[in-house]
ZAKE-970919 format. One record per residue (C-alpha): residue number from 1; y, z, x. Coordinates in steps of 0.1 Angstrom, whole numbers, plus 5000, padded with zeros to 4 digits. Last residue first. Layout:
<rs>
R     n      y      z      x
R   NUM      Y      Z      X
...
</rs>
This chain:
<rs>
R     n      y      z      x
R   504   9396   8278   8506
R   503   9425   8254   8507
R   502   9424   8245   8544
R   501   9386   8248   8556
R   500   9383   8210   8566
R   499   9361   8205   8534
R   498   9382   8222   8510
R   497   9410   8200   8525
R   496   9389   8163   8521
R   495   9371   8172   8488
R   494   9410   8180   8478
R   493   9431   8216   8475
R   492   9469   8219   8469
R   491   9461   8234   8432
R   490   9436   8256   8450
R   489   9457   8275   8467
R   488   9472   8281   8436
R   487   9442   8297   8423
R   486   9436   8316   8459
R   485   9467   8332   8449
R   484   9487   8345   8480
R   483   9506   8314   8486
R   482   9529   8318   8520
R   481   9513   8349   8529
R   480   9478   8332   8525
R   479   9490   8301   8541
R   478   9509   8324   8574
R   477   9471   8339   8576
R   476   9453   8307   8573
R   475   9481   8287   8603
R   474   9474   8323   8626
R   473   9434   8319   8619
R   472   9438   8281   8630
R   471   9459   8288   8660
R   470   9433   8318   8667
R   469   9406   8293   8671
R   468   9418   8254   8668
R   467   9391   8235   8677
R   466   9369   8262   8661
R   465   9378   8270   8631
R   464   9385   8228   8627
R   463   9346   8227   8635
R   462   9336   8250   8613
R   461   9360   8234   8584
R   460   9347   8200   8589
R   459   9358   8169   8606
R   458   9345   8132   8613
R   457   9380   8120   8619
R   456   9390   8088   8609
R   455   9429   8090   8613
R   454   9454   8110   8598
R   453   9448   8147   8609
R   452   9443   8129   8645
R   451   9412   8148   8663
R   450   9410   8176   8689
R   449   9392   8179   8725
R   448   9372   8204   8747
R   447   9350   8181   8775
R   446   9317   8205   8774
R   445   9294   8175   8782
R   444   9269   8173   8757
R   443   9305   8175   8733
R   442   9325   8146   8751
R   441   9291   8130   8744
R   440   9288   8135   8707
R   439   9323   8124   8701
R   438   9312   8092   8715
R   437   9287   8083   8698
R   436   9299   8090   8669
R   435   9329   8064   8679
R   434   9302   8043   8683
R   433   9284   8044   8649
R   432   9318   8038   8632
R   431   9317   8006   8656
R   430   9287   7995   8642
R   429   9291   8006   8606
R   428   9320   7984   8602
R   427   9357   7983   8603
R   426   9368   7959   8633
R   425   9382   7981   8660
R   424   9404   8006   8673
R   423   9393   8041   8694
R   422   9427   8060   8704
R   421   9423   8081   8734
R   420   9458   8107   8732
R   419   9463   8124   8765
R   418   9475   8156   8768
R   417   9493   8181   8790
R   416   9498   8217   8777
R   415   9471   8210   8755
R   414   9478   8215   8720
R   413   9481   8179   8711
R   412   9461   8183   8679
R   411   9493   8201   8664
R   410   9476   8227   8636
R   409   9496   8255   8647
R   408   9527   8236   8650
R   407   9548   8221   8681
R   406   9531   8195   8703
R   405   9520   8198   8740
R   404   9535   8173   8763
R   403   9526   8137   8756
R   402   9503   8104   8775
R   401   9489   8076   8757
R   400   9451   8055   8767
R   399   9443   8030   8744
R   398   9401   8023   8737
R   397   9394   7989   8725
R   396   9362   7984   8699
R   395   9339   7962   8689
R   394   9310   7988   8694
R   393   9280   7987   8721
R   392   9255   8017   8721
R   391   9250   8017   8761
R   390   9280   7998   8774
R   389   9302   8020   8747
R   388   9287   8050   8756
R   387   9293   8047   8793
R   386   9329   8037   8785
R   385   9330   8067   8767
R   384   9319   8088   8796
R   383   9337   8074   8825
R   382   9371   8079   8801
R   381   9363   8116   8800
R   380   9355   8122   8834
R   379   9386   8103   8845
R   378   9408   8125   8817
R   377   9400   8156   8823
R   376   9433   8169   8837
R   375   9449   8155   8807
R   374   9432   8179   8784
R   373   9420   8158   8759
R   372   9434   8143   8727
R   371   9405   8124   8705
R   370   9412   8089   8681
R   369   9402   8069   8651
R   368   9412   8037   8640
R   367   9387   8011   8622
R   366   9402   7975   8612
R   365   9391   7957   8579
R   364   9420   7975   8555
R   363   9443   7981   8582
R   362   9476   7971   8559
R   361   9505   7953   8579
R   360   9520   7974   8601
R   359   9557   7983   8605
R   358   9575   7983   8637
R   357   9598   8004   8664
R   356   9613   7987   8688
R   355   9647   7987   8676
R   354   9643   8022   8665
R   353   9646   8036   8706
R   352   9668   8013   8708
R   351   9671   7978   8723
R   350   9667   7965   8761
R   349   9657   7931   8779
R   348   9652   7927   8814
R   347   9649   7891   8828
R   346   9615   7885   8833
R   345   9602   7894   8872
R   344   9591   7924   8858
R   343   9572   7916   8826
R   342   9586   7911   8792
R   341   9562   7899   8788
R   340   9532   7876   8777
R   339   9524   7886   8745
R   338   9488   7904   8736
R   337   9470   7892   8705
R   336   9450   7862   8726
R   335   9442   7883   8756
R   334   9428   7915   8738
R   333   9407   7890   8714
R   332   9394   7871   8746
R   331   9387   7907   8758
R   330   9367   7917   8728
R   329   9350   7887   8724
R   328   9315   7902   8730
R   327   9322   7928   8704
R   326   9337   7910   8674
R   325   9351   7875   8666
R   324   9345   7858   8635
R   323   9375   7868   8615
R   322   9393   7847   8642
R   321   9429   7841   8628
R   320   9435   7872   8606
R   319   9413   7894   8632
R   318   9437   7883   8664
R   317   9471   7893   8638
R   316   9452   7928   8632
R   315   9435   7931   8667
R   314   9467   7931   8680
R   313   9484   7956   8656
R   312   9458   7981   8658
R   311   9457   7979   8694
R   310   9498   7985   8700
R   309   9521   7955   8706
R   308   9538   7966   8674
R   307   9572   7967   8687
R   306   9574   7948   8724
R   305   9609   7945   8732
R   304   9609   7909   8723
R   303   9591   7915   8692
R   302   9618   7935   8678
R   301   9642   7910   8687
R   300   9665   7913   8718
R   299   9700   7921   8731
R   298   9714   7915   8763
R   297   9733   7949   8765
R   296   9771   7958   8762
R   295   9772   7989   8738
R   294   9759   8009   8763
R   293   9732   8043   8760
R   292   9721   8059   8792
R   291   9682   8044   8804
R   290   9649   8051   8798
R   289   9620   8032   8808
R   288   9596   8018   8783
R   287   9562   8010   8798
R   286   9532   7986   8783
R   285   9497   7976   8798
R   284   9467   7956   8788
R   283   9441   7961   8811
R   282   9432   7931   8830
R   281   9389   7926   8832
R   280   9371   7946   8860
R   279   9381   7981   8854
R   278   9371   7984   8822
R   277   9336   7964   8827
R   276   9329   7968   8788
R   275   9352   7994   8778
R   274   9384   7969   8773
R   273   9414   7984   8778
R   272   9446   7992   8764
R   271   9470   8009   8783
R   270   9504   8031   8776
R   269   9531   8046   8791
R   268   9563   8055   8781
R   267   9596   8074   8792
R   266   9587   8058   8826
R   265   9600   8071   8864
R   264   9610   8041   8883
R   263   9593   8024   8906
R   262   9587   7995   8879
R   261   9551   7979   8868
R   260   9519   7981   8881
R   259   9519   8007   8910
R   258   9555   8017   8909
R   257   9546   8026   8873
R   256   9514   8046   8884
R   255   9529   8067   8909
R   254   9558   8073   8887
R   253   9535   8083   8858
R   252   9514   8111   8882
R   251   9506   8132   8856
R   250   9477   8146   8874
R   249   9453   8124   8850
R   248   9469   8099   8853
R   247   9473   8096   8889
R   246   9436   8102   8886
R   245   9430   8073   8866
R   244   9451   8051   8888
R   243   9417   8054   8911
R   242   9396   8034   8890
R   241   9419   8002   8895
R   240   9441   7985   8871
R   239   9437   7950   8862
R   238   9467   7939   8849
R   237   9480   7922   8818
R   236   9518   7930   8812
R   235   9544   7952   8795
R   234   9577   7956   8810
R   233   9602   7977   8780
R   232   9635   7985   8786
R   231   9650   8017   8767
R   230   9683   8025   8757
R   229   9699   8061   8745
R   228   9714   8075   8713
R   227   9722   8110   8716
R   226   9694   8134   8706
R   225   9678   8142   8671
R   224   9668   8170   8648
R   223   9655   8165   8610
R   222   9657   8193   8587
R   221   9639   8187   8559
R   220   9632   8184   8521
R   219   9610   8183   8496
R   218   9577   8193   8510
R   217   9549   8199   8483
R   216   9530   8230   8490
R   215   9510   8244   8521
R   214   9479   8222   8522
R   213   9494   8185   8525
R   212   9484   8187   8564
R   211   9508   8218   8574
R   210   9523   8206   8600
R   209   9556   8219   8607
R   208   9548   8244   8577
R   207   9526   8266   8600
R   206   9549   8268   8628
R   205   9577   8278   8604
R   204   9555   8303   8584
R   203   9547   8319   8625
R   202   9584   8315   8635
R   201   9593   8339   8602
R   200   9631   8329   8590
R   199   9619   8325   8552
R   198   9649   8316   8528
R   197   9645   8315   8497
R   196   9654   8282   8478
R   195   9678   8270   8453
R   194   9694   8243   8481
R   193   9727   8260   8473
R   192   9714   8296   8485
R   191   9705   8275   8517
R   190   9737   8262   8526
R   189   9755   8297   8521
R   188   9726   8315   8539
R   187   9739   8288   8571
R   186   9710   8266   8583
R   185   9694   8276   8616
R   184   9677   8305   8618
R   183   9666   8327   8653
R   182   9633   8335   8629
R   181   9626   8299   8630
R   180   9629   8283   8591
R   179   9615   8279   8559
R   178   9632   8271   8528
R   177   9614   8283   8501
R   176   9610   8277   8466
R   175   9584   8295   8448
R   174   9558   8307   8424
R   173   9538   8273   8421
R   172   9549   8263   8454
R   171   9576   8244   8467
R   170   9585   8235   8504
R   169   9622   8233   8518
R   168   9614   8224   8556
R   167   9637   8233   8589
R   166   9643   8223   8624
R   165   9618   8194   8625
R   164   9617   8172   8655
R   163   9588   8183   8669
R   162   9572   8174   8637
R   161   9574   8134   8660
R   160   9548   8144   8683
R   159   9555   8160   8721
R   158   9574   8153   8752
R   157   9575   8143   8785
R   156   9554   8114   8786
R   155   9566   8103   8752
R   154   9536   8097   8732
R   153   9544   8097   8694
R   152   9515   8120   8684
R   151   9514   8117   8645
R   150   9507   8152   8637
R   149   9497   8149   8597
R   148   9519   8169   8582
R   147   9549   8156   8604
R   146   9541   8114   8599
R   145   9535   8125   8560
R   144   9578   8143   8562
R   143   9588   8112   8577
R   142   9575   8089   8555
R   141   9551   8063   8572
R   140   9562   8027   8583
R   139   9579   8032   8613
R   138   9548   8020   8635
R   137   9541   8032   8670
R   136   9543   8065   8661
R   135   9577   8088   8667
R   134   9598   8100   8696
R   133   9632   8108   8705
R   132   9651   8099   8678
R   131   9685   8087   8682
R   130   9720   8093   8676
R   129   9751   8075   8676
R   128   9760   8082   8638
R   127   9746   8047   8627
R   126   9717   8057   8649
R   125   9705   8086   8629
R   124   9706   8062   8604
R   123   9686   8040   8616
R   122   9657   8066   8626
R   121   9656   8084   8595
R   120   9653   8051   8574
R   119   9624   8037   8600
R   118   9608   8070   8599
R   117   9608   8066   8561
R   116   9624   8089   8536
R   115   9602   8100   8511
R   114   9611   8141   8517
R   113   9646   8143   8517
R   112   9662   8143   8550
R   111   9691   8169   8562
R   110   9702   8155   8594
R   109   9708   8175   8627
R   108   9725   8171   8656
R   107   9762   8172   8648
R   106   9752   8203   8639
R   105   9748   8217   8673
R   104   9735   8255   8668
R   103   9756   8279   8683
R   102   9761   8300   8653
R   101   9744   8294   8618
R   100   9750   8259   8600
R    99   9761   8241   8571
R    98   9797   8252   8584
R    97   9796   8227   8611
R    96   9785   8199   8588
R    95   9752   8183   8584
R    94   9749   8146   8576
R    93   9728   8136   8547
R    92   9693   8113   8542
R    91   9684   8102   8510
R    90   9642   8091   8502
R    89   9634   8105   8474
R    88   9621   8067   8460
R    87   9590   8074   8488
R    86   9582   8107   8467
R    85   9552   8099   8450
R    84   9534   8129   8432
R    83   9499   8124   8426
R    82   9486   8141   8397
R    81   9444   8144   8397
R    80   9410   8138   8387
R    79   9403   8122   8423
R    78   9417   8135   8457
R    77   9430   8111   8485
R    76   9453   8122   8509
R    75   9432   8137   8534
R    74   9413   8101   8532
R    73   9415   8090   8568
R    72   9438   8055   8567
R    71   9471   8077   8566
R    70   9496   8057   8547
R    69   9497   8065   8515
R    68   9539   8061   8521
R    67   9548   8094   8504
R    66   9521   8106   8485
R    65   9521   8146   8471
R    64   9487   8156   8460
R    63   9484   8179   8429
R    62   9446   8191   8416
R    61   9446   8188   8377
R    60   9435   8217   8352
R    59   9463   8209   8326
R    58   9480   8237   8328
R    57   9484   8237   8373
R    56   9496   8206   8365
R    55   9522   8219   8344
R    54   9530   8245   8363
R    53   9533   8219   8395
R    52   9556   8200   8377
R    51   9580   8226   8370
R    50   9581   8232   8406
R    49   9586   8200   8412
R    48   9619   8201   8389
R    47   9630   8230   8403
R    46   9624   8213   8438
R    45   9646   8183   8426
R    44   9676   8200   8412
R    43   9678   8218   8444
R    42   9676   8190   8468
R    41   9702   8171   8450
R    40   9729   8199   8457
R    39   9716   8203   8491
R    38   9722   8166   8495
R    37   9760   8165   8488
R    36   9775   8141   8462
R    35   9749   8138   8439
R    34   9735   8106   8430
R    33   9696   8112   8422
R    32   9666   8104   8440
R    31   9634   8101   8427
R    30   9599   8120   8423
R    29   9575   8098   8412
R    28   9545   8104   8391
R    27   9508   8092   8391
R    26   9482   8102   8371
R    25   9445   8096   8388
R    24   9414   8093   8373
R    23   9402   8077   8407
R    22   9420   8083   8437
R    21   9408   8054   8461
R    20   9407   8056   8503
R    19   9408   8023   8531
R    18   9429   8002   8515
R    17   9455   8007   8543
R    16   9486   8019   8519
R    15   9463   8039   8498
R    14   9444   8027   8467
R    13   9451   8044   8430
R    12   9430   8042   8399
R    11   9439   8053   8366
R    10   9457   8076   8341
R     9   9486   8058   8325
R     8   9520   8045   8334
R     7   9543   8057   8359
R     6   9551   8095   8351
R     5   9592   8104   8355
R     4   9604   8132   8380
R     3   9637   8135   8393
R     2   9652   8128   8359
R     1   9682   8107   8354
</rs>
């Protein structure tokens, strides 16, 4: 079988959310085969996309690789071009001890091809008694897309899910490399099978962690995991006072738990408020606690343990039933989408990190965007987008996540201690108008902050230079050595990228 076969004629293609259309677009789709090990498979496949890139490059089309179209910004869309679907490439292998270099913990690792889902990663990483350790709050993007794009994840005490990578084959026009840290990790043997070149540089390997669909087309990676473990989730409706903010802020979790939830330490926290009166109306609240993996545990269903009790899920399933509610039935909406427990006088229930993962339906009508501060700033920062909001108005909720800082040069969490403000609402001018709004005050008042790759984003390349500074020079300079031809460059290149300063 061929890893690479066209599907149907030139013509129009719509991402997963509705919210971005290639036009005069060819679509292909790169596909599994049956070989017996995976670096085996992974070679005849980048050859092949190699090929395909030539040929691309030949007939004066653009390339842009789509795993699950997921991201609701448009940095994967690009007109008058191939697209490259790779969620049928989508095996995942084990890693044997001789696979890799001394002292590193193969049993650890898993080789993933490129389409795999985070929901496909996840389960069978827990077939072999291993777990991720973080990931969105959906499971419905590939892997490798959730990586380029930094989805945050949001573990208190740890960073997004491109953490997890050890390793990434990505192919170029003139190459197939396997990129790595400079300590390595695959054996030379494993990666001479793969048919790449190896590259152990930790500035390429920082680069390709995230590298935002502007670096090549990722094939394959290496996935890293930790023993399985359980979590139990308490999520309620509280009203929280002003002053939690600063236990926030200080990263003060236990404070806050013992406070509204469990006096325990939390793996996970998260709230979703209102903006209008935020600390007048209950705040929606979730924590997952950690706990040491059993066999014997009082099982429960996804929506039991809370999966896709997030904003955009909410106001989804609210939205389908009231398509006539917006700003002034925000909280009634908040109320309505949000289920009553597992709270903490409800007996506990507890499932895997991937049991509590979910998949969302498509976002077409909602708006998502999102800034990462500095924690330290986070009370000033929250008493300045509420005051927006109560000024300019907007149907929107504003979620407050905590995470370390994230691995790659291009990781918006690159504060040493972040939180993640996600902005979710109906789609429409109004609360677009908002979210401008906002951004423009966090800027009046010097707050620094970054924006999600993947969500609405309101970039362009002077201000990436400058969120980013020397990361972003370091992430051009390790692009240039990585493809030196500004023609190829170019191949990888969209209105989007151009405009963001990342193929130029």
């Amino acid at each position: 079988m061929m890893p690479i076969v066209q599907l149907g004629a030139e013509g129009r293609w719509t991402n997963y959310h509705g919210t971005g259309t290639c036009e005069v677009a060819t679509r292909f789709a790169l596909r599994s085969g049956d070989a017996e090990r995976g670096r085996d498979e992974i070679a005849i496949a980048a050859r092949a996309v190699q090929d395909w890139l030539g040929q691309a490059q030949a007939a004066g089309r653009r390339v842009r690789p789509i795993g699950a179209g997921w991201s609701p910004s448009n940095v994967n869309i690009v007109s008058d071009s191939w697209l490259l679907h790779t969620r049928r490439f989508n095996r995942c292998f084990r890693v044997g001890g001789a696979d890799v270099r001394p002292g590193v913990e193969a049993a650890a690792l898993m080789l993933v091809e490129a389409g795999a889902l985070v929901d496909e990663v996840s389960d069978k990483f827990e077939q072999q008694g291993r777990s991720l350790w973080t990931s969105g709050a959906g499971n419905g993007q590939t892997f490798a897309g959730a990586c380029a794009t930094g989805t945050h994840g949001s573990v208190v005490g740890r960073g997004g899910i491109q953490d997890h990578i050890r390793a990434v084959q990505l192919v170029t026009p003139t190459g197939i490399h396997w990129i790595e840290p400079a300590a390595g990790v695959m054996s030379d043997a494993f990666v001479a099978a793969t048919g790449s070149t190896a590259l152990r540089d930790d500035e390429l390997f920082a680069a390709a962690q995230l590298p935002v669909g502007a670096l090549g087309i990722v094939t394959a990676l290496v996935v890293d995991s930790v023993p399985k473990f359980l979590v139990r989730p308490i999520q309620n409706l509280r009203k929280v006072d002003c002053a939690a903010l600063d236990w926030l802020a200080a990263g003060d979790f236990r404070s806050f738990s013992a406070a509204y939830a469990l006096d325990q330490d939390p793996h996970f926290v998260q709230m979703i408020v209102n903006p209008y009166k935020p600390f007048k109306r209950p705040a929606m609240l979730r924590f997952l606690y950690r706990e040491p993996w059993r066999d014997a545990y009082p099982h429960a269903t996804p929506g039991e343990l809370g999966a896709g009790y997030d904003a955009l899920s909410l106001l989804g399933r609210f939205l389908d039933e009231y398509p006539w509610a917006r700003g002034a039935l925000l909280q009634f909406a908040m109320k309505q989408g949000y289920a009553a427990g597992p709270d903490i006088d409800d007996p506990p229930v507890y499932g895997s990190w991937g049991e509590g993962l979910n998949t969302h339906r498509p976002l077409a009508d909602l708006f998502n965007a999102s800034v990462t501060i500095d924690r330290a700033d986070l009370a000033r920062a929250f008493e300045l987008i509420c005051a927006v909001y109560a000024r300019h108005g907007g149907s929107t909720v504003v979620t407050l996540r905590f995470m370390e800082r994230a691995q790659g040069l291009l990781a918006p969490a690159r504060f040493p201690h972040n939180a993640v403000i996600d902005f979710d609402g109906p789609r429409s001018a109004r609360t677009a108008e908002a979210y401008a709004r906002v951004v423009e005050r966090l800027d009046a008042e010097g707050i620094a902050f970054t924006r999600h790759w993947a969500k609405s984003c309101r970039l362009d390349a002077a201000r990436v230079a400058a969120d980013y500074g020397e990361d972003f020079r370091r992430w051009r300079t390790a692009r240039d050595r990585l493809i030196p031809d500004p023609a190829h460059r170019a191949l990888f290149g969209s209105a989007v990228l151009d405009g963001l300063g990342l193929t130029g």
